[in-house]
C-alpha positions as CSV (number, residue, x, y, z in Angstrom):
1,X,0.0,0.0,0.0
2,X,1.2,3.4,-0.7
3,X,1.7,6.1,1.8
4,X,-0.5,8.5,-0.1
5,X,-3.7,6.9,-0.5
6,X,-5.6,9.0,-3.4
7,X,-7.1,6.8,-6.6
8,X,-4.4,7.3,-8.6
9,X,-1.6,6.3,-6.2
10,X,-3.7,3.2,-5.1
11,X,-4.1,2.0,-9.3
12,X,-0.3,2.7,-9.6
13,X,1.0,0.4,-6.7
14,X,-2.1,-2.2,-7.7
15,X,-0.1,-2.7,-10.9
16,X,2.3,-4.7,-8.8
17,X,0.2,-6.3,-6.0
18,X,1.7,-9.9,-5.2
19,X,-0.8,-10.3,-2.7
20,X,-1.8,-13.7,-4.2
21,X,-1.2,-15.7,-7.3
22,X,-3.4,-14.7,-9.8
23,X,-1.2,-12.2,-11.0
24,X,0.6,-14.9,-13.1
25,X,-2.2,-15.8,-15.2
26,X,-3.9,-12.5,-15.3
27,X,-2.7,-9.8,-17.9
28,X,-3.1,-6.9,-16.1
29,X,-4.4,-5.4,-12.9
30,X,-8.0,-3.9,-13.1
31,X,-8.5,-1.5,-10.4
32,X,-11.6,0.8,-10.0
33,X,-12.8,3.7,-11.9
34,X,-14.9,6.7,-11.3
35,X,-15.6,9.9,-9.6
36,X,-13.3,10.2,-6.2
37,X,-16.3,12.2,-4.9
38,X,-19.0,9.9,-6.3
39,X,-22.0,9.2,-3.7
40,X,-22.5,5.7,-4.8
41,X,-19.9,2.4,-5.2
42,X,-20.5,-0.3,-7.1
43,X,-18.2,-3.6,-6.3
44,X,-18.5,-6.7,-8.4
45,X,-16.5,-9.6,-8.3
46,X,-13.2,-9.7,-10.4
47,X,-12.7,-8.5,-14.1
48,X,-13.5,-11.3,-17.1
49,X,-11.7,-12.0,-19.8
50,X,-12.5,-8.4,-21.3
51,X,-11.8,-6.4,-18.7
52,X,-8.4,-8.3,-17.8
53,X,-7.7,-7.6,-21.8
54,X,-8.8,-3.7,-21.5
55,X,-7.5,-2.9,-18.0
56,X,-11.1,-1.4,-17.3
57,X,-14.0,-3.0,-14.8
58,X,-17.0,-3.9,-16.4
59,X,-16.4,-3.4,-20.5
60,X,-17.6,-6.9,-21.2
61,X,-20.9,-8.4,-21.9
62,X,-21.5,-8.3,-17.8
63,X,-21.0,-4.3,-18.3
64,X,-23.3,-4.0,-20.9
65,X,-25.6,-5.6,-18.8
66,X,-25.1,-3.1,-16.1
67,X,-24.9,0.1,-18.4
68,X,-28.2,-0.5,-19.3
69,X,-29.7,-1.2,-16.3
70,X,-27.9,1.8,-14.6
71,X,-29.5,3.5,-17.8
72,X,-33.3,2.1,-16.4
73,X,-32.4,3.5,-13.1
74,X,-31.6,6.5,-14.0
75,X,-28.1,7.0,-12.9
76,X,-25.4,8.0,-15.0
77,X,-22.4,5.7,-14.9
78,X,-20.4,8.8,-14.8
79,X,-21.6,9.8,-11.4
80,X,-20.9,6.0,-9.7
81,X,-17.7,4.4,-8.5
82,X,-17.1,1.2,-10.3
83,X,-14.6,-1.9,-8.7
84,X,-14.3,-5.3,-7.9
85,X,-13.7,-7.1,-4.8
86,X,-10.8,-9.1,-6.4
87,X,-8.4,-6.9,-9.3
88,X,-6.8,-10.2,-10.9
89,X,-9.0,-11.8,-13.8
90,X,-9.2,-15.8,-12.5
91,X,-9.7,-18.2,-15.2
92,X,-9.5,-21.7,-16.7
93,X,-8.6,-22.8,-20.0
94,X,-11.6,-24.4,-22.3
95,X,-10.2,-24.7,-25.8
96,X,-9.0,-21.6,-26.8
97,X,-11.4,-20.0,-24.5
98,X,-10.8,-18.3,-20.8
99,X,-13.6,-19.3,-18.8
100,X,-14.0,-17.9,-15.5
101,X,-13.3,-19.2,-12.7
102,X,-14.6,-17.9,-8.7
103,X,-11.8,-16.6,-6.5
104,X,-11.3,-18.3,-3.5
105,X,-11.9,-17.0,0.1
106,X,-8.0,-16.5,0.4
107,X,-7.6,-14.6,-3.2
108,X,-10.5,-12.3,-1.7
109,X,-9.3,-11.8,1.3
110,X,-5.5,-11.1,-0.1
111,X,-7.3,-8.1,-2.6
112,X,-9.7,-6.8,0.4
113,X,-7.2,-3.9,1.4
114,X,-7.4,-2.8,-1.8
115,X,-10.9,-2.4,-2.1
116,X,-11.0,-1.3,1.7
117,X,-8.8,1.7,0.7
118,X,-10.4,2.3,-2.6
119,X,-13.6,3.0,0.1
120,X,-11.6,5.0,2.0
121,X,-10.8,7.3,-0.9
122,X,-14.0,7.7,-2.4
123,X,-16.0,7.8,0.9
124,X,-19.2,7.2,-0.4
125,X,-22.0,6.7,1.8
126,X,-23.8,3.8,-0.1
127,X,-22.4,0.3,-1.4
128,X,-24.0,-1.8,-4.1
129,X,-22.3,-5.4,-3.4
130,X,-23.0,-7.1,-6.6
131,X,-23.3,-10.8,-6.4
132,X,-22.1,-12.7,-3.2
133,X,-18.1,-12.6,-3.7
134,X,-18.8,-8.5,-3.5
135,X,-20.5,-8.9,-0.2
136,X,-18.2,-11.3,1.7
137,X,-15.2,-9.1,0.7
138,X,-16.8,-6.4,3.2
139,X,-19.0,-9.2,5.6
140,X,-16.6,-12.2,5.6
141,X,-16.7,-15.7,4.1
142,X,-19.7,-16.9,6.2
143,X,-22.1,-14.1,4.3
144,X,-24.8,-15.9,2.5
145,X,-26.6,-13.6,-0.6
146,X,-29.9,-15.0,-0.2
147,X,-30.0,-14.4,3.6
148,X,-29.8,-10.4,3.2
149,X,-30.7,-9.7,-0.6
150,X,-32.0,-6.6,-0.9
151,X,-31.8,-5.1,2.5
152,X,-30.4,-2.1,3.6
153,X,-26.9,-3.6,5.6
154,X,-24.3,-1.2,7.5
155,X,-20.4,-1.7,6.7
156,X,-18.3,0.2,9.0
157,X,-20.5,3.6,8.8
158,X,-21.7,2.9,5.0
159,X,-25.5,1.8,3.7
160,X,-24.7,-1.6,1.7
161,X,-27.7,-3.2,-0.6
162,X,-26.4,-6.7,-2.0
163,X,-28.3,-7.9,-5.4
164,X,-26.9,-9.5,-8.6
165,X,-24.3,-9.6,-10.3
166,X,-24.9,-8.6,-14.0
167,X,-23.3,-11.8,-15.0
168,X,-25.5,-14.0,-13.1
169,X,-28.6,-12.5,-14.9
170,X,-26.3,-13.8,-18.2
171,X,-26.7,-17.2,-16.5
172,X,-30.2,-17.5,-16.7
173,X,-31.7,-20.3,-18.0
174,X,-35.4,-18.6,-18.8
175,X,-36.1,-15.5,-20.5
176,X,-38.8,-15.0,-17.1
177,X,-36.0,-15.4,-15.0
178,X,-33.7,-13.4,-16.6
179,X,-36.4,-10.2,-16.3
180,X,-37.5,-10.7,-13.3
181,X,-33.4,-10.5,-12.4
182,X,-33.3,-7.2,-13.9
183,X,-36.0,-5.6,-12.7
184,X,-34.9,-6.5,-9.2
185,X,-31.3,-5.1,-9.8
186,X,-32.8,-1.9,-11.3
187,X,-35.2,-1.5,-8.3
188,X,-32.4,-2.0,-5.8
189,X,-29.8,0.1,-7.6
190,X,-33.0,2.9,-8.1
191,X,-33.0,2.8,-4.5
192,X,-29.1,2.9,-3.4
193,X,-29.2,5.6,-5.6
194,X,-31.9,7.2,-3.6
195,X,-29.8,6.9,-0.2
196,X,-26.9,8.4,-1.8
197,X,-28.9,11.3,-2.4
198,X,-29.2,11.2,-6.1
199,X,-32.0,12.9,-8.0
């Protein structure tokens, strides 16, 4: 960690984090990006195969996804933070193909200073955790999504809402199920939006 802890000084040391090894495989740190003054955080789970390939957080078809929906709720992208729990793109080979691949509970906890000081510097007052690997980077290993989804949590002296990830709506097997996902993520994101105190 750098002594100076402003956004630009914590993506400059994150190019060289060691902190686990997914480094190796991974061709780039992604940190965050966004507003340092920005009301609202969003923290997914760890850059995909686009992201790791554009050094930016959700770019891929998982940020397309969330553009729009931020789009339905009427927040401008430009006015959020953007970041995810874990800055190393994890994946497995299929074919010629990098699937993804979840981060274990040590490769979250390894990146969770970053993302703790990445809070610090933006000091929003309101978290979107998307997906579960987003929430137990702030709430530990033993958080369960289902058990809180959609309520209004405190983190240290922040309002957290944890929903889904954008990626998980992907997933879907129905075309129902796959609305019904939305909607709920542009309700809850309409209404962290709302406690941030955007109009």
């Amino acid at each position: 960690m750098p002594s100076t802890r402003s956004l630009p000084k914590l993506a400059e040391a994150a190019k060289d984090c060691r902190g686990c090894d997914l480094y190796k495989t991974a061709t780039q740190t992604v940190f965050g990006e966004g507003r340092r003054d920005a009301a609202l955080v969003l923290v997914g789970e760890q850059p995909g195969d686009a992201e790791d390939k554009a050094g930016e957080p959700f770019v891929g078809p998982a940020g397309h996804v969330l553009d729009d929906l931020l789009e339905k709720a009427k927040i401008p992208r430009s006015s959020v933070y953007v970041t995810n729990a874990v800055k190393h793109f994890k994946w497995t080979p299929r074919g010629k193909r990098r699937m993804h691949s979840r981060p274990l509970a040590g490769e979250i906890v390894a990146c969770s200073p970053w993302l703790s000081a990445e809070l610090a510097a933006v000091r929003a007052d309101v978290v979107v955790c998307l997906g579960s690997t987003a929430a137990q980077s702030l709430f530990g290993g033993t958080f369960r999504l289902m058990a809180s989804f959609g309520e209004v949590l405190t983190h240290e002296d922040r309002q957290v809402i944890v929903t889904y990830h954008p990626s998980a709506i992907l997933r879907m097997p129905t075309h129902e199920a796959r609305e019904e996902a939305r909607g709920q993520l542009v309700r809850d994101l309409a209404r962290a939006w709302k406690l941030a105190g955007g109009k």
